[in-house]
Backbone as numpy.savetxt, mean C-alpha at the origin, in Angstrom:
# Nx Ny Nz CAx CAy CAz Cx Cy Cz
-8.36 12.47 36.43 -7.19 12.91 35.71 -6.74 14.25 36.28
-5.61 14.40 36.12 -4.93 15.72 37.24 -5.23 16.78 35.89
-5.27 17.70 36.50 -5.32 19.18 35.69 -4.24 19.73 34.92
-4.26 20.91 34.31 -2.25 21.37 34.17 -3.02 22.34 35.24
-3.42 22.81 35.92 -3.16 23.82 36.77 -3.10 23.03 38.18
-3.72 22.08 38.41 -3.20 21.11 39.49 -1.26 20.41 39.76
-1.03 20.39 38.08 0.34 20.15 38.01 0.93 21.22 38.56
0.16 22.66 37.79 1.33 23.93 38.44 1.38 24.03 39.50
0.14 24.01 40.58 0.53 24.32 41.85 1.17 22.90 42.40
1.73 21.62 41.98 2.64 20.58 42.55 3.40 21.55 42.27
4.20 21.89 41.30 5.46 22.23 40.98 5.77 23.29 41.59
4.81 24.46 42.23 4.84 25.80 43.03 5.61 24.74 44.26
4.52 24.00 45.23 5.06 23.52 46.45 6.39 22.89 46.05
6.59 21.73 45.07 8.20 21.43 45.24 9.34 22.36 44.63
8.74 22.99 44.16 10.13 24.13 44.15 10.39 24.68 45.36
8.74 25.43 46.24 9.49 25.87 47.50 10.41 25.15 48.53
9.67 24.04 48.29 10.52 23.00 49.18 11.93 22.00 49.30
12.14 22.19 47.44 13.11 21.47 47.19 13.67 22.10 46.30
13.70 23.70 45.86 14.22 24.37 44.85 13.65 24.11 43.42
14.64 24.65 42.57 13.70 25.13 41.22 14.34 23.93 40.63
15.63 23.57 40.91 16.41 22.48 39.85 15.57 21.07 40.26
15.65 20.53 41.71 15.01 19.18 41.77 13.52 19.58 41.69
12.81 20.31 41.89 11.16 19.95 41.51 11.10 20.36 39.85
12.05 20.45 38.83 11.76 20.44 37.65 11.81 19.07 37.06
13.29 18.75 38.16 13.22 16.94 37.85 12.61 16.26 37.88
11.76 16.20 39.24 11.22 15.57 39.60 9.62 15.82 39.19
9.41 16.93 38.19 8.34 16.77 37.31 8.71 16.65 35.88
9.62 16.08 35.62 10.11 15.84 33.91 10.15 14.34 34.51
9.96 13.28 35.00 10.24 12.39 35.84 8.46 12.16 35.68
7.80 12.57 35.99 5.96 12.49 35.93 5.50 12.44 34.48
4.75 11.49 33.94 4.09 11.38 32.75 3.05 12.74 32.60
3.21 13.35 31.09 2.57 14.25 31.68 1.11 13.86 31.30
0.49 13.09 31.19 -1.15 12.35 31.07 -1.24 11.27 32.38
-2.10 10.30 32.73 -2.29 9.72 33.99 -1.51 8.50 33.63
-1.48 8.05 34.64 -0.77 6.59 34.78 -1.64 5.70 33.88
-2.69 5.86 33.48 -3.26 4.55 33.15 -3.39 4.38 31.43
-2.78 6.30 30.93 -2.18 5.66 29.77 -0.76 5.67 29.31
0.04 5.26 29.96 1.32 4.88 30.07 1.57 3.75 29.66
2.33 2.84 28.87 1.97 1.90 28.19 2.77 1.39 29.22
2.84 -0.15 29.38 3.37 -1.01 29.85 4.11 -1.93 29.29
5.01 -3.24 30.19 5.95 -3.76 29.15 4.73 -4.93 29.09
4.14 -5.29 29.05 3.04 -6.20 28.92 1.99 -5.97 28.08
1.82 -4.97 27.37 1.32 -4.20 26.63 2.09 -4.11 25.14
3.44 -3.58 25.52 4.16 -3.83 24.29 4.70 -4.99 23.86
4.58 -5.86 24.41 4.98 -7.40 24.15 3.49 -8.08 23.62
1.78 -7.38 23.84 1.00 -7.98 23.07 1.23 -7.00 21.51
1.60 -6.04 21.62 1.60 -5.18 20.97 2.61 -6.11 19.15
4.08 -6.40 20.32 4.53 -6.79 19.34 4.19 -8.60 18.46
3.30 -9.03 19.42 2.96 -10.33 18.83 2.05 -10.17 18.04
1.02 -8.51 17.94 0.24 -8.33 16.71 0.85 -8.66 15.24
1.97 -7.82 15.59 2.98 -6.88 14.99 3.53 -8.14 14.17
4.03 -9.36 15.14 4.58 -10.49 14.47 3.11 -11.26 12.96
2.18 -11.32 13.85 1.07 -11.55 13.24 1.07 -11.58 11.83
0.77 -9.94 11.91 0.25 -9.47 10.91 1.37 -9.18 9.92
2.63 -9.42 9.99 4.12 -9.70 9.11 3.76 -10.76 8.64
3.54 -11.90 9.60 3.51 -13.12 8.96 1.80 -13.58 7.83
0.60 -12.64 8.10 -0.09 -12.89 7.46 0.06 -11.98 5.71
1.08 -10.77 5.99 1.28 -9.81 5.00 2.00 -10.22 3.89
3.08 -11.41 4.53 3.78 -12.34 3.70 3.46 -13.74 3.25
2.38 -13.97 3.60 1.00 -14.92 2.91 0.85 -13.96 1.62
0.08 -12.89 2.17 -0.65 -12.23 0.87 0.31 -12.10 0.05
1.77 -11.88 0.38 2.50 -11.46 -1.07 2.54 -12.93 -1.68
3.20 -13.99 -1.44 3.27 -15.14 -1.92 2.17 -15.54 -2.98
0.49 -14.87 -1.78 -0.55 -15.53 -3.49 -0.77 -14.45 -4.10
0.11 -13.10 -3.92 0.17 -12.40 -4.99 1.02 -12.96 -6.16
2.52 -13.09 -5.47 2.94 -13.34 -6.66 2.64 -14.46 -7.82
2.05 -15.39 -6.95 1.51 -16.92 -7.80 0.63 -16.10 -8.82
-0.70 -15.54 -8.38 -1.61 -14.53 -9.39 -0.79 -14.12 -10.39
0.42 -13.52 -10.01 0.98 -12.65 -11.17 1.43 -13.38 -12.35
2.09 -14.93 -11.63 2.68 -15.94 -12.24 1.87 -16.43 -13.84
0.41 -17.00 -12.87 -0.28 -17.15 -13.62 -1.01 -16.16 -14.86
-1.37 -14.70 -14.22 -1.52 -13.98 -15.41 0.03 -14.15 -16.34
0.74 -13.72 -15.95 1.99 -13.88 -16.76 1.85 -14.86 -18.41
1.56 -15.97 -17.59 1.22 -17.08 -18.62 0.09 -16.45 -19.55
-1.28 -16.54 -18.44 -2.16 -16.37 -19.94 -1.71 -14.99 -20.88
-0.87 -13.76 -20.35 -0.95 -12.89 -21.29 0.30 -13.65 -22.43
0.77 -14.32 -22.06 1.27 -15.02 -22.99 1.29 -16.11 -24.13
0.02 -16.54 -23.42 -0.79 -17.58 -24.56 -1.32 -16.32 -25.48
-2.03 -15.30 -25.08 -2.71 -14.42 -25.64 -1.64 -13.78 -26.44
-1.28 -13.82 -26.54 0.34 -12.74 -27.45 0.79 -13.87 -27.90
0.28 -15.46 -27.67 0.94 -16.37 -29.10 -0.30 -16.10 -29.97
-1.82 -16.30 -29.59 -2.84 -16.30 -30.44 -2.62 -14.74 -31.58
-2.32 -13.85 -31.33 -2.03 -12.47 -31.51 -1.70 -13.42 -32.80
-0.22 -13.28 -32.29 0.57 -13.39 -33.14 0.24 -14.72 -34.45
-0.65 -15.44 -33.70 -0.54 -16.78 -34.71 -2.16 -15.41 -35.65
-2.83 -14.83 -35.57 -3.94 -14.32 -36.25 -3.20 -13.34 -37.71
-1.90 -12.39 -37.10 -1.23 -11.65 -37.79 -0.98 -12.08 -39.25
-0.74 -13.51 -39.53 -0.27 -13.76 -40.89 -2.13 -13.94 -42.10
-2.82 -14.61 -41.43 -4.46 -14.31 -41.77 -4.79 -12.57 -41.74
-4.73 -12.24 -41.35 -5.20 -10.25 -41.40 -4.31 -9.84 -42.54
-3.67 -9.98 -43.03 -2.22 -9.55 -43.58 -3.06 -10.34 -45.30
-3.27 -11.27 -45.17 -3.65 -11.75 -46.47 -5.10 -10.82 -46.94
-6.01 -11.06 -45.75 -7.06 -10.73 -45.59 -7.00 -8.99 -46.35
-6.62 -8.10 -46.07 -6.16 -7.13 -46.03 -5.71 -6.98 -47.45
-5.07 -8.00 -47.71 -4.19 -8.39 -49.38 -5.47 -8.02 -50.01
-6.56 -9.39 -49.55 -7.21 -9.59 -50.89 -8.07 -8.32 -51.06
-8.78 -7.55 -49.80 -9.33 -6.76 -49.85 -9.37 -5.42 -50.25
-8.11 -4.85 -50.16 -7.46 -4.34 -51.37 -7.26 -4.71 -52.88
-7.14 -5.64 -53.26 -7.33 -6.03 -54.70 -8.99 -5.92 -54.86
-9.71 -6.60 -53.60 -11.08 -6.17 -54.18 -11.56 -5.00 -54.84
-11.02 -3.86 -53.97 -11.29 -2.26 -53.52 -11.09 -1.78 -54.95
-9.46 -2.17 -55.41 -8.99 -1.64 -56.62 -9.95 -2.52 -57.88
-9.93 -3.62 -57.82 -11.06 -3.94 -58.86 -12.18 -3.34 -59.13
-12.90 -3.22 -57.96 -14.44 -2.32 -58.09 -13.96 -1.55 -58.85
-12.72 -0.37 -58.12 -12.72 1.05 -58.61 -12.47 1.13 -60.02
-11.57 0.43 -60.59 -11.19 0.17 -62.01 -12.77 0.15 -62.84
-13.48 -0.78 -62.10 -14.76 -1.76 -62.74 -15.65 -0.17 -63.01
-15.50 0.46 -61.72 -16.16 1.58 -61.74 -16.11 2.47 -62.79
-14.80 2.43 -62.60 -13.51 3.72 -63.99 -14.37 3.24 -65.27
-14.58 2.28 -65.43 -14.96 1.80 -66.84 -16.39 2.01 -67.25
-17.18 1.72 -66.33 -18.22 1.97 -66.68 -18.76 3.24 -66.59
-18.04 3.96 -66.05 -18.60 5.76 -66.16 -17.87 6.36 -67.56
């Protein structure tokens, strides 16, 4: 791998030789890391068939997400009929147990 002080002295010789404007070019023109990590178009074409990939497996996962959701959907909805079908039983329940409460206490009242 080239140096940056190996770069500077390229750029010393082509300036002397070719001025300051073309050896700036002609090092803005040079990668400034080695050739071998420079990507290629063969590279970005596996790159993008990952790319296709993993879209097309990301949009799998949403699909049996949303089915999951579908289905919870439902059961929280059976569950919120049971709810609701228990509400009118608690409500009595509640009735009588209060009349109990007040009976004792009365029963109580009396006998003290």
């Amino acid at each position: 791998m080239v140096s940056d002080e190996e770069r500077r002295d390229l750029y010393d010789v082509l300036e002397k030789r070719l001025g300051q404007g073309p050896a700036g070019t002609l090092m803005e023109l040079l990668p400034p890391v080695g050739w071998s990590d420079v990507a290629r178009q063969s590279d970005l074409v596996a790159v993008r068939g990952e790319m296709s990939q993993l879209r097309g497996e990301m949009a799998e996962l949403r699909g049996e997400l949303k089915g999951e959701m579908a289905q919870l959907r439902v059961e929280i909805a059976k569950l919120s009929a049971k709810i609701d079908g228990q509400i009118p039983r608690l409500v009595m329940a509640n009735i009588g147990m209060a009349f109990g409460t007040a009976g004792l206490v009365l029963a109580a009242a009396k006998l003290a």
